[in-house]
TITOR-378753 format. One record per residue: residue in one letter; y, x, z of N, C-alpha, C in turn; residue number from 1. Coordinates in Angstrom, 3 decimals. Example, Ala and Ser with C-alpha at 12.3 -4.5 7.8 and 13.67 -1.06 7.14 Angstrom:
<sites>
('A' (-5.690 13.190 7.800) (-4.500 12.300 7.800) (-3.300 13.200 7.800) 1)
('S' (-2.250 12.850 7.080) (-1.060 13.670 7.140) (0.030 12.900 7.870) 2)
</sites>
This chain:
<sites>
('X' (-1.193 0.825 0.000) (0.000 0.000 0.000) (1.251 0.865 0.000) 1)
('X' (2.171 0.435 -0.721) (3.749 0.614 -0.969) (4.590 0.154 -0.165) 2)
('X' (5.709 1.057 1.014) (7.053 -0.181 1.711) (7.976 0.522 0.908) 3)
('X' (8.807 -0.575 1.009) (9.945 -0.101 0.346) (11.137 -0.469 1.526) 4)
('X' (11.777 0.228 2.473) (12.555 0.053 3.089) (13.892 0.464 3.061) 5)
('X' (15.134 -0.441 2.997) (16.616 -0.412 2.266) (17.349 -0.641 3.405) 6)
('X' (18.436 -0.145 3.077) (19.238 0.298 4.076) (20.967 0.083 3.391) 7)
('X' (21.873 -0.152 3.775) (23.108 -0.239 3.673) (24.592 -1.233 3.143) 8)
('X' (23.786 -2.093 2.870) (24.210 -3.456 2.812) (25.321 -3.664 3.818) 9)
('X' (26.119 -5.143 3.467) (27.446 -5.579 4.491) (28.485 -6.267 4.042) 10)
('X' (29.277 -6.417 4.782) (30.567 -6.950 4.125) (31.735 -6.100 4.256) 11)
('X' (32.387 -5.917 2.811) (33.191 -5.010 2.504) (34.625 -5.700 1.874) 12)
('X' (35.381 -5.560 1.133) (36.802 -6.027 1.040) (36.527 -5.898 -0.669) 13)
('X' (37.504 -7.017 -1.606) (37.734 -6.107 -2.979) (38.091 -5.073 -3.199) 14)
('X' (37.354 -3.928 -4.037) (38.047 -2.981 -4.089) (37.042 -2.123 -3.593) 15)
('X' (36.444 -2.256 -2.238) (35.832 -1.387 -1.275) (34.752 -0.387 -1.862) 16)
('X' (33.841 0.103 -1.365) (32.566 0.728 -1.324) (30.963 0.723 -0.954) 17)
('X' (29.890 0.550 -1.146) (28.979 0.571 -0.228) (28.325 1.412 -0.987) 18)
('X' (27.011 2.119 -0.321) (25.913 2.922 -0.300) (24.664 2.422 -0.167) 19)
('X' (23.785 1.990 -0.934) (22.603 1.403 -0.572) (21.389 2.432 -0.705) 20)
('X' (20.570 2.190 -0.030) (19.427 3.503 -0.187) (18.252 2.759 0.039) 21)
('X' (16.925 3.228 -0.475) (15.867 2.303 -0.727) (14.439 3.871 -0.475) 22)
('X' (14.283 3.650 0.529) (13.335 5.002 0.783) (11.479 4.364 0.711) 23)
('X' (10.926 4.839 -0.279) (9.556 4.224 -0.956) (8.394 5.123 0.558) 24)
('X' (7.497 4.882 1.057) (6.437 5.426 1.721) (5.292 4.464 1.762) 25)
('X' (4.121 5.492 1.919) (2.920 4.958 1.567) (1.674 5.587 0.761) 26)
('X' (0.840 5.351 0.307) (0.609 5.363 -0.521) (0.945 5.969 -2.228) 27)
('X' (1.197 6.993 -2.423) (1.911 6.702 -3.794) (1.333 8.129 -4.574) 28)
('X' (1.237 8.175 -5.377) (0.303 8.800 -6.203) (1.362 9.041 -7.356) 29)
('X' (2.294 8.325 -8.209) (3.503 8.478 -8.932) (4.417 7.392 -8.909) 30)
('X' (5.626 7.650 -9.433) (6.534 7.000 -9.158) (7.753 6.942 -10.527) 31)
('X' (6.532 5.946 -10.927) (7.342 6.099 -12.485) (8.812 5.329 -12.648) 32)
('X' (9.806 4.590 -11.839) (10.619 4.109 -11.844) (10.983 3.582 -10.228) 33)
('X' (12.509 3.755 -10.357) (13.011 2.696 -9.065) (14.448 2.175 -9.228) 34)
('X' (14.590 1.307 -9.354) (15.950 0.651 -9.133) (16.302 -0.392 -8.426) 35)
('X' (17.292 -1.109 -8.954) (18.016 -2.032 -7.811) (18.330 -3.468 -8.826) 36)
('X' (18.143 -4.729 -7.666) (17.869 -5.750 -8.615) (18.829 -6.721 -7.342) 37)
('X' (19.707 -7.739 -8.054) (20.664 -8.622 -7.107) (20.312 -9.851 -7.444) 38)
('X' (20.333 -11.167 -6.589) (20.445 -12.107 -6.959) (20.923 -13.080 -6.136) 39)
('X' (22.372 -13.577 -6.617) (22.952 -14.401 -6.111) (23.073 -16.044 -6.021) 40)
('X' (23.214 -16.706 -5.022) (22.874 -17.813 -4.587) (22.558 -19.021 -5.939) 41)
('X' (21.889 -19.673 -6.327) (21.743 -20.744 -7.603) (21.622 -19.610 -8.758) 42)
('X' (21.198 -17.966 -8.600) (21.195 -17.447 -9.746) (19.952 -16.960 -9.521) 43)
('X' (19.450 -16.441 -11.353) (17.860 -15.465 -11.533) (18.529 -14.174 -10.618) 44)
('X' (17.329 -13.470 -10.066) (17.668 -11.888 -9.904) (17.853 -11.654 -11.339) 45)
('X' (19.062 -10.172 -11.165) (18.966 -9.607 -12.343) (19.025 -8.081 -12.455) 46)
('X' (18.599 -7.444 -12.915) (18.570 -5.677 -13.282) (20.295 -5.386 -12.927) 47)
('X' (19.633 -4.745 -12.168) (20.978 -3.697 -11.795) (21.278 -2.508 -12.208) 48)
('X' (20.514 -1.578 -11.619) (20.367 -0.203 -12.277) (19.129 -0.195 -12.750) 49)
('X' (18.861 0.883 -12.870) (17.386 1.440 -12.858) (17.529 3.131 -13.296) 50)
('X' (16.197 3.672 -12.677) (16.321 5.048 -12.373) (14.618 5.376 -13.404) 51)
('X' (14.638 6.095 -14.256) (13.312 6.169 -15.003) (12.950 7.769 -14.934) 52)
('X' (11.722 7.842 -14.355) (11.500 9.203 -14.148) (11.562 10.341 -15.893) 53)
('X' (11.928 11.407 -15.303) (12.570 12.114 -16.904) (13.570 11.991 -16.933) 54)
('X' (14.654 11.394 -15.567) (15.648 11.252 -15.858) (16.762 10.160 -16.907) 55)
('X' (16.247 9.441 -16.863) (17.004 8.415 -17.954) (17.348 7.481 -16.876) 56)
('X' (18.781 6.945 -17.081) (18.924 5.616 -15.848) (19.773 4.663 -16.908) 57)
('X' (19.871 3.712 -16.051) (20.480 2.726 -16.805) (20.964 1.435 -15.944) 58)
('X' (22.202 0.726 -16.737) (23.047 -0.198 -16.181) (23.111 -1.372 -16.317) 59)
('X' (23.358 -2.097 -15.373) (24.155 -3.853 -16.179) (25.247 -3.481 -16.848) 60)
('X' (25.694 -3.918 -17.829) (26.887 -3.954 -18.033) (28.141 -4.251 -16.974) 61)
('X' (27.635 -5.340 -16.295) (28.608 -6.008 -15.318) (29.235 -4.274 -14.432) 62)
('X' (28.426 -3.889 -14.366) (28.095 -2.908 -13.147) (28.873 -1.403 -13.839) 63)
('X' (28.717 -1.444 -15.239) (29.065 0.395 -15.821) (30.558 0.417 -15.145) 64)
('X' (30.531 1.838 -15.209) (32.078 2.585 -14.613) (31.999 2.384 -13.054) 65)
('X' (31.426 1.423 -12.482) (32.065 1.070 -10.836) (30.475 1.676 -9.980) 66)
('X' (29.153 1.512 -10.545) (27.811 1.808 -10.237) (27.245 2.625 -10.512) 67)
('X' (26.848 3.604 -9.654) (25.775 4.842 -9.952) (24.465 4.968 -9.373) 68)
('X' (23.524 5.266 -10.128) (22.167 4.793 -9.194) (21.776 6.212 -9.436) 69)
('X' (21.298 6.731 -8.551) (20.573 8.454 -7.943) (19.782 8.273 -7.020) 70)
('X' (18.335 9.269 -7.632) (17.396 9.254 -6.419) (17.123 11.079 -6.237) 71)
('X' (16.163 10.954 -5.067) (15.965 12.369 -4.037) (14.584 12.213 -4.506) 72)
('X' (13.879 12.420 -5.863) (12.337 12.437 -5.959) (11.607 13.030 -4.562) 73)
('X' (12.324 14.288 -4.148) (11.241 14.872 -2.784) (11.369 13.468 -1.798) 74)
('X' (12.421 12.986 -1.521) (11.793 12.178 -0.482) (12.045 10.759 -0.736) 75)
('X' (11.460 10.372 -2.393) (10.960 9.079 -2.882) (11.966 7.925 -2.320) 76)
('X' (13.331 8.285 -2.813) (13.876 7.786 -2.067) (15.471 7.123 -3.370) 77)
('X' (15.924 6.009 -3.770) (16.796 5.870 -4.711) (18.138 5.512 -3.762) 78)
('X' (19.160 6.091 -4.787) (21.161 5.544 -4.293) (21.337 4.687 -5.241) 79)
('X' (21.841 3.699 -4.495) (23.094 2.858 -5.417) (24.486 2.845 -4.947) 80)
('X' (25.467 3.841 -5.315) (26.582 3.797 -4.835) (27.795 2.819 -6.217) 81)
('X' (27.861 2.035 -4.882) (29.038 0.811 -5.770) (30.497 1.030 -4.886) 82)
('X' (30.904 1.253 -6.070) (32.475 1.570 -6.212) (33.167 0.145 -6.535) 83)
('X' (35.017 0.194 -6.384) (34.883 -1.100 -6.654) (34.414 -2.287 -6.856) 84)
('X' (34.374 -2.379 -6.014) (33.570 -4.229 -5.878) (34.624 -5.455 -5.733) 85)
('X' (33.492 -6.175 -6.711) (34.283 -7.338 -6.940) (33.618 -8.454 -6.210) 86)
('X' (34.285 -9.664 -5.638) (33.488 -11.059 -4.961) (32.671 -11.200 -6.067) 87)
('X' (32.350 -10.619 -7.368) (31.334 -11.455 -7.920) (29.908 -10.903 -7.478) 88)
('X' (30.002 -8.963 -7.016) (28.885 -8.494 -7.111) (28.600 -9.200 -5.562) 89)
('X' (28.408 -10.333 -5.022) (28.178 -10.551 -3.524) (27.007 -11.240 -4.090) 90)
('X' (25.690 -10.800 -3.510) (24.165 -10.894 -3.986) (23.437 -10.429 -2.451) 91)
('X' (22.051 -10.699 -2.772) (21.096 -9.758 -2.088) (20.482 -8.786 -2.789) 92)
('X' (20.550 -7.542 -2.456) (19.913 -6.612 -3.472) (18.580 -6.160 -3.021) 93)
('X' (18.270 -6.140 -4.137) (16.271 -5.792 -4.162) (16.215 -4.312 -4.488) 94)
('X' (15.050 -3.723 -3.897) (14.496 -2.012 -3.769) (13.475 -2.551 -5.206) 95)
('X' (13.308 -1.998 -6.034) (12.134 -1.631 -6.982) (11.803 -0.547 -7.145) 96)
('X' (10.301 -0.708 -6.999) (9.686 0.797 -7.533) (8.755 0.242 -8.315) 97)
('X' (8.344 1.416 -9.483) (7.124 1.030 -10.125) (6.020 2.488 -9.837) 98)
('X' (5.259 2.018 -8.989) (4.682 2.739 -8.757) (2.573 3.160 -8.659) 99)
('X' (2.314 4.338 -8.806) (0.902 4.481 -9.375) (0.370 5.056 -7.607) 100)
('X' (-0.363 4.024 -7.605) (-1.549 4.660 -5.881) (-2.653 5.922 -6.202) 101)
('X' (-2.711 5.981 -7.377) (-3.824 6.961 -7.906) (-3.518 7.306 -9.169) 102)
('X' (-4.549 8.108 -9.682) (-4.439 8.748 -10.927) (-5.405 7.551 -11.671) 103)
('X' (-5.960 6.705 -11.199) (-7.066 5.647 -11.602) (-6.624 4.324 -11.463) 104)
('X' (-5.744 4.176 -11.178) (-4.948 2.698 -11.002) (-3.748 2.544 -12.006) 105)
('X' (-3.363 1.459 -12.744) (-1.948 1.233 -13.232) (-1.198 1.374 -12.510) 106)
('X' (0.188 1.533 -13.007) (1.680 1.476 -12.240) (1.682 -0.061 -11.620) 107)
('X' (2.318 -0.513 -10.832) (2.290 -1.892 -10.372) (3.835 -1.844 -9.402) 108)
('X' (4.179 -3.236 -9.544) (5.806 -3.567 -9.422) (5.779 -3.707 -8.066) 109)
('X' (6.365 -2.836 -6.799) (6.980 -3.225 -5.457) (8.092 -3.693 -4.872) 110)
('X' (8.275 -4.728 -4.094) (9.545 -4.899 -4.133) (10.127 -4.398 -2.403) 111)
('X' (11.419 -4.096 -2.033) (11.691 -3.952 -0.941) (12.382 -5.558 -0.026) 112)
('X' (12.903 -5.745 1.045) (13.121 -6.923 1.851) (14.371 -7.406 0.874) 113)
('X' (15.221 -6.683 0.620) (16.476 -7.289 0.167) (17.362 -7.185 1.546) 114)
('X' (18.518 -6.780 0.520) (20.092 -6.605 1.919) (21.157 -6.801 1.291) 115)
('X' (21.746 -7.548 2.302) (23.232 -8.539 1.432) (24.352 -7.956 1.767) 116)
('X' (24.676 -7.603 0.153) (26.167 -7.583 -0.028) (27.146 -8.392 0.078) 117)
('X' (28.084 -8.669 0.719) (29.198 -9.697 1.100) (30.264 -8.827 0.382) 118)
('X' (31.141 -9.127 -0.610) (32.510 -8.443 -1.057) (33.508 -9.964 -0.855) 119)
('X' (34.122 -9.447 0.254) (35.434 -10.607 0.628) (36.532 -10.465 1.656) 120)
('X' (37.560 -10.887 0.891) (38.505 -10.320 1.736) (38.699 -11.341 2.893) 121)
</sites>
């Protein structure tokens, strides 16, 4: 088994900052992806970042210029640092990993608890 435990969520002001961190333990054999997924009240979750091992990451649109997603491969661990924030990004954000338990198993989708962003003045 996979936890995915997240950390840094809150309520912040327009404009403000937060730091979210999503540290993977367990089980894990590879760790072919991790990113960050929001979904706000009457809405689908939707892709936030994402972090693809080899280095390739990628954005919402909503999110380019203000969102950076970085991880610490040694300690299996992804950043989402959000810059300017707007009342729209106010969601719960989800930990994803896609991750392999063995060299004999597929990759398979984990999710972490989710932690809420509040942006309001």
């Amino acid at each position: 088994q996979v936890q995915l435990v997240e950390s840094g969520g809150g309520l912040v002001q327009p404009g403000g900052s937060l730091r979210l961190s999503c540290a993977a333990s367990g089980s894990i054999f590879s760790i072919n992806a991790m990113g960050w997924y929001r979904q706000a009240p009457g809405k689908q979750r939707e892709l936030v970042a994402i972090s693809i091992s080899g280095g390739r990451t990628d954005l919402a649109d909503s999110v380019k210029g203000r969102f950076t997603i970085s991880r610490d491969n040694a300690k299996n661990t992804v950043f989402l640092q959000m810059n300017s924030l707007k009342p729209e990004d106010t969601a719960v954000y989800y930990c994803n990993a896609v991750v392999r338990t063995s060299g004999l198993v597929p990759n398979y989708s984990y999710w972490g608890q989710g932690t809420q962003v509040t942006v309001s003045s």
